[in-house]
C-alpha angles and dihedrals in degrees: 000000000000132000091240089045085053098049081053097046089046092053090044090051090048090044094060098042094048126122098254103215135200111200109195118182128129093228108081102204085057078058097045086051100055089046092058093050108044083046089065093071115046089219097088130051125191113228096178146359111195130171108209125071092224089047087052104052084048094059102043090060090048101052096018102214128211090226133022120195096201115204101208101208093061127139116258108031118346132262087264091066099026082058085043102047088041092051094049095059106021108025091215125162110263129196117182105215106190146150119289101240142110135351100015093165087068095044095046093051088043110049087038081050095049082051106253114160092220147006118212137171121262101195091060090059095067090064086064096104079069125032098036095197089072092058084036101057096025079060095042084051098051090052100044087052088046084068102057132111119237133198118223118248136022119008125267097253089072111148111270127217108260109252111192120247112222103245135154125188090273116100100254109251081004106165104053126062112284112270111246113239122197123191138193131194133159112165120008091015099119101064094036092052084052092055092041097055090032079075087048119084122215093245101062122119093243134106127199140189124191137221107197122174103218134156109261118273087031108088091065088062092044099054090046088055096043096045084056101042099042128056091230125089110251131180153137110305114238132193097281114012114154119242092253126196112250088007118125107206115192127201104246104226126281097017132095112242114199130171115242127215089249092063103261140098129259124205130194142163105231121142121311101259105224092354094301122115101188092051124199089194082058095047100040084047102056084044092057097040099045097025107025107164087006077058131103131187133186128172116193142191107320146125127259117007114290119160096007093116099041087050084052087056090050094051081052107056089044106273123138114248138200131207113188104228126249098241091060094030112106083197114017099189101104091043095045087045087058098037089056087053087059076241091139115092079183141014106209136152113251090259081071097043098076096041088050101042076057092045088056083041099060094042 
């Protein structure tokens, strides 16, 4: 064989790996934009780009892509239907890359509803001639989301029936300082925290703090949806806040939040570890070292391996720990990462989580 013969063969062999993507947004320069980028790495190739929500249903029956990046303002129907008629009939990976603006909380719960994987910002990705992380991870994150498998159908953040959650007018595990709940999420993580503390009445003696990885312009979004949908209280960590019972406290973005000995929460601004800031080692670690058995970790749905070896150290020093499972996982990289640790005390859906959160709680 020729060299010549060898090069053809190589692109041959590319083209036909390659993550076959389907860009749909009405504004022409957003498609432009996704074109160029996905252009710089030869393992995407881009199969459509299309500017009406009817159009784009059409065609991604028609060429059945292996991603989708889903604007959610388009002519026609909206990004929201045009994710929810694709997934009933092609269960495709779909991201929704749109403007940071504006109700968030809406947009968050109805896109993860519809049954998109992500949602990312679009403004930030102009900004990718200059500052070359922001192509390197939007494009790490487009081909960690190619690989998923999707269900067809609705999405996973479906309304559940409402099970009843065995509580008196006692504080639940009243009587001894709060257990300290960590908890870590990357991809998927919005809709499975909501069905974890929706297990998890207002009046329990635990407190929990959140690390969640999430585009910028997004968190605030996040803590307002899950403050309405959940009994217990959530919001924004700040620079002192005390480890309340019942009180959800969430990482702003891009700061680390960590759990003092006093009973409070630092936040800094250090250097992202592994590329997270916020960072779940950073958190787990402070749990373990200041909290130990009165200590709790979780890691959730989420790409990479964040927070594997700080839930290791809390294990370690007697606290209980959680592992989503992979059935029920969007992303199973940061379970599988602890699990492989042998980090996990248990490997449970999110369903199990709250009841046994409870379960460590009462005793």
């Amino acid at each position: 064989m020729t060299s010549d013969q060898q090069i053809e063969k190589s692109d041959l062999q590319e083209a036909v790996d390659a993550i076959r993507v389907l860009i749909v947004d009405d504004v022409k320069s957003a498609r432009d934009l996704l074109e160029e980028i996905l252009a710089t790495d030869p393992r995407f190739r881009v199969v459509g780009a299309v500017e009406d929500g009817l159009e784009a249903v059409t065609v991604a029956l028609e060429l059945r892509p292996d991603l989708i990046t889903m604007d959610i303002r388009l002519p026609g129907i909206d990004g929201f239907e045009a994710v929810e008629r694709i997934l009933l009939r092609h269960p495709v990976p779909i991201v929704m890359i749109t403007a940071s603006m504006g109700n968030q909380e809406e947009k968050l719960f109805r896109a993860f509803n519809a049954g998109a994987l992500d949602v990312l910002d679009k403004q930030e990705l102009y900004l990718w001639r200059t500052r070359p992380e922001i192509r390197n991870g939007f494009l790490r994150r487009l081909r960690t989301l190619a690989s998923t498998s999707v269900m067809r159908g609705v999405g996973r953040v479906t309304p559940e029936p409402e099970v009843p959650v065995p509580i008196d007018h006692r504080q639940i595990g009243a009587g001894e300082p709060p257990l300290v709940i960590a908890i870590a999420a990357s991809t998927g993580g919005p809709g499975v925290l909501m069905r974890l503390f929706r297990r998890i009445p207002s009046r329990v003696n635990g407190a929990f703090v959140v690390v969640q990885h999430m585009s910028k312009g997004f968190l605030g979004g996040l803590v307002r949806w899950l403050d309405e949908e959940v009994e217990m209280e959530v919001r924004k960590a700040q620079e002192g806040d005390l480890l309340e019972p019942g009180v959800v406290l969430v990482a702003p973005g891009d700061y680390h939040l960590m759990v003092t000995g006093s009973g409070t929460v630092h936040l800094n601004s250090s250097l992202p570890i592994n590329g997270h800031r916020p960072s779940a080692e950073l958190l787990f670690e402070s749990v373990a070292n200041h909290y130990g058995k009165r200590g709790a970790g979780i890691i959730l749905t989420g790409m990479g391996t964040d927070g594997a070896e700080g839930l290791k150290s809390l294990r370690a020093c007697g606290g209980h720990t959680i592992a989503q499972d992979e059935h029920t996982s969007i992303i199973f990289g940061m379970p599988r990462a602890a699990i492989e640790l042998d980090a996990a005390e248990a490997i449970l859906p999110p369903e199990e989580i709250g009841p046994q959160i409870m379960k460590w709680i009462s005793e």
